[in-house]
N, C-alpha and C positions, 0 to 999 in steps of 0.2 A: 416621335416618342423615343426618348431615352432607350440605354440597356440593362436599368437597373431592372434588380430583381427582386421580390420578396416574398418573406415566408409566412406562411399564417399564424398569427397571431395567437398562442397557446394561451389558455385557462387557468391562472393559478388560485386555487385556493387559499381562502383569508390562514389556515392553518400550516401552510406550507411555508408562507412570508412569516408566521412564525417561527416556524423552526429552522430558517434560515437566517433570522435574525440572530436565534441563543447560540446555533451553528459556531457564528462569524464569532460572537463575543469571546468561546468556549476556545477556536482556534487561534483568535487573538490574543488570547490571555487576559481579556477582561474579567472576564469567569474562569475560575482556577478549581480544580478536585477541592472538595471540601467547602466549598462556599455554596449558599443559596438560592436561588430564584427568588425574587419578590413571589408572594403568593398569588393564587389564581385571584383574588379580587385584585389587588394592584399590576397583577399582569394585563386584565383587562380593560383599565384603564390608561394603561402607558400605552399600550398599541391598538385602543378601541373597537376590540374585538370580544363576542359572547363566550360567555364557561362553557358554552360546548368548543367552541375554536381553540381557547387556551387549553381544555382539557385532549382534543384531541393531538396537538401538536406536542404535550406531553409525552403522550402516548407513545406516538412517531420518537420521541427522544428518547424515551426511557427502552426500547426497542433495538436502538441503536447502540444502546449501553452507554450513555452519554449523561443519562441522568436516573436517579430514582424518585417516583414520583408516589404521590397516596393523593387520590380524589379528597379535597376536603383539607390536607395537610394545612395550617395556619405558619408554619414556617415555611415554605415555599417545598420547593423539589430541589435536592441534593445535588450537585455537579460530582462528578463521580474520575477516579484515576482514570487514566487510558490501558485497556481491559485487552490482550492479546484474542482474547473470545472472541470480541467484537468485532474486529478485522478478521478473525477466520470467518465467521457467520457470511460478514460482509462480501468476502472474498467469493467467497460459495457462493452467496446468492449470485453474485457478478458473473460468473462463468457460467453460471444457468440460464440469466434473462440474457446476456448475448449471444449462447447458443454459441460458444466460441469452439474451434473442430479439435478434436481430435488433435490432428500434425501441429495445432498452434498452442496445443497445451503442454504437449510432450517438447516439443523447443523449447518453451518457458520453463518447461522441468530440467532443461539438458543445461540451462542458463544457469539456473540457482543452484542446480550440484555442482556444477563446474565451479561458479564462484565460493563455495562453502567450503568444498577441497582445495581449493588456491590458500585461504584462508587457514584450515586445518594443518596443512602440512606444514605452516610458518608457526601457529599459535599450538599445536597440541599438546596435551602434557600424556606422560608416559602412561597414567592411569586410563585416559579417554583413549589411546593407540589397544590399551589390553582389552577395552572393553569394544571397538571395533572386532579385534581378534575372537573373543568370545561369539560376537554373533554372528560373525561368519562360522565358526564351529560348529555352531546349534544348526543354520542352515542344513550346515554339511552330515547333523545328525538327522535331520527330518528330509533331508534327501536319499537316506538309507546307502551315503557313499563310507560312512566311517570316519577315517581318520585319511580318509584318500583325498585326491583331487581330480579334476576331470575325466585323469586317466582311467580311475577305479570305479569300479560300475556299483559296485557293494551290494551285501545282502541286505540290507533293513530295506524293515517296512518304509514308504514312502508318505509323509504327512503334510499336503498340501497346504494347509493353514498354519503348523507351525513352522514353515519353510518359511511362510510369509511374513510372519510376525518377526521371526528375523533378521527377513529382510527389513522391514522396520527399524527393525533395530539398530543396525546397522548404520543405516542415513538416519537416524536419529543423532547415531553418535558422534557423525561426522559433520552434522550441523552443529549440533553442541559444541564442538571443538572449535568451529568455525568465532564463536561469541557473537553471532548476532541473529537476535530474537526476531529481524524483522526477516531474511532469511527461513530461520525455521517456521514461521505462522506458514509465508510463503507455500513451503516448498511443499509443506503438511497439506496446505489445500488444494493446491496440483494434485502432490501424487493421492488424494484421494477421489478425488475428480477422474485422473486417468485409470485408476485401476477398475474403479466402477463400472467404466463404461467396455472395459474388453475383459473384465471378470472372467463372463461364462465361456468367452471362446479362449482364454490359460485352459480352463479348468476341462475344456472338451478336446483340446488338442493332444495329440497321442502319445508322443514327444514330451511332455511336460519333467521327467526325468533327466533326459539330456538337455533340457532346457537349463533345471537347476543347477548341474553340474555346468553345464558354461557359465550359472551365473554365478558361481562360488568360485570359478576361474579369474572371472572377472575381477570380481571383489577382492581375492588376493592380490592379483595386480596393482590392486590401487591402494591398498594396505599397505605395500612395500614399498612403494613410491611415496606414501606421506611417513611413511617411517624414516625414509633417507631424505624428507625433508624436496622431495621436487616436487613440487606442485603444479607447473606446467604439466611433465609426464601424467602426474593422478588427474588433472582434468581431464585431458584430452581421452587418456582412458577409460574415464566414466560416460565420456561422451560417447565414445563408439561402444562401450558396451550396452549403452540406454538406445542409442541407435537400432545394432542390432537386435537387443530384444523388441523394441516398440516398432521399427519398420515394416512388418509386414501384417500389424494392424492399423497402420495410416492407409491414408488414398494416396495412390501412388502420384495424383498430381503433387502431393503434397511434400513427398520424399526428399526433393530437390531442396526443399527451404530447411528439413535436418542436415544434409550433407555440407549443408554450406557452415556447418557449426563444425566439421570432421576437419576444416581443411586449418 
């Protein structure tokens, strides 16, 4: 006997070989935004499948953001632009059903800022550098430091959500500046992925003060390195500052595969 090997034989659905088929057309460019699907009778005929098959693999399409559909429609189902929604959604789902950890999402996050700020410091224009400026400001107001920097401890009240929003704001601007959209869906479904899952231990940790002001440290640093245009320096920056904020909620097996982005 041989040393092949094989696998079992999976089950496909007559509705899946559907949607694999409009898939290929839609990627192909056979089917283009704005044109139509033969309708559910002539789709059921071209692929000799029942209006519950075509209707279901509809469904699966129009789901995906790929098409819109109306049970019944006698012009077919509409082939639809390519939708940024639809790759977050997608993306989301993805990080979910793989169960992907923790240390392998914050690396992915440590990837797309780094490359967005490489990007930023060559491409930004003066308006998108003032509006970085501004949200690190607002940090610096909802961390009750003032007009200080790490040094100054300040008196205001402490406002952990609009610290954050901010922050958002922030890597918003520096992806914006970046100019590419596939970047920001990215980086958007990461960091909302990661913050989810270590939310409640930010928000239980006692330190969360001196937290902010390192990270408003931080964020100056790399403010002033895309302002003079390095953009190696503002990567490597944001790397070790995402590092040290996210390293001591990964699994320390895991630490070793951030550092290896530090070096």
């Amino acid at each position: 006997m041989g040393d092949a090997r094989f696998e079992p034989v999976r089950a496909v659905r007559a509705y899946e070989r559907v949607v694999e088929q409009i898939e290929e057309a839609i990627e192909s460019g056979a089917l283009t935004p704005g044109q139509r699907l033969p309708s559910e009778r002539e789709l059921m005929v071209q692929l000799s499948v029942g209006r519950s098959t075509v209707r279901e693999a509809l469904r699966v399409l129009q789901a995906r953001g790929l098409v819109r559909s109306r049970p019944g429609d006698p012009n077919g189902a509409e082939v639809l632009p390519f939708s940024p929604a639809a790759l977050h959604k997608s993306m989301t789902t993805l990080a979910r059903v793989e169960e992907l950890s923790l240390g392998e999402l914050v690396q992915f996050r440590m990837v797309l800022d780094s490359a967005a700020i490489l990007l930023a410091a060559r491409l930004r224009t003066d308006e998108q550098l003032a509006g970085m400026a501004e949200a690190v400001a607002s940090m610096r107001a909802a961390a009750g430091t003032g007009s200080g920097t790490e040094s100054g401890t300040g008196s205001g009240a402490v406002d952990t959500e609009a610290f954050g929003r901010a922050d958002v704001a922030f890597h918003d601007a520096v992806v914006a500046a970046s100019g590419n959209k596939l970047i920001q869906i990215c980086t958007d479904v990461v960091r909302q992925i990661v913050l989810r899952q270590i939310a409640a231990r930010i928000d239980a940790a006692d330190d969360r003060q001196a937290l902010m002001r390192r990270s408003i440290r931080h964020h100056e640093e790399v403010i002033a390195a895309i302002r003079a245009g390095d953009g190696p320096l503002a990567a490597q920056l944001s790397r070790k500052a995402m590092y040290d904020y996210y390293a001591p909620y990964v699994a320390e097996s895991e630490t070793s595969a951030l550092r290896a982005l530090l070096e």
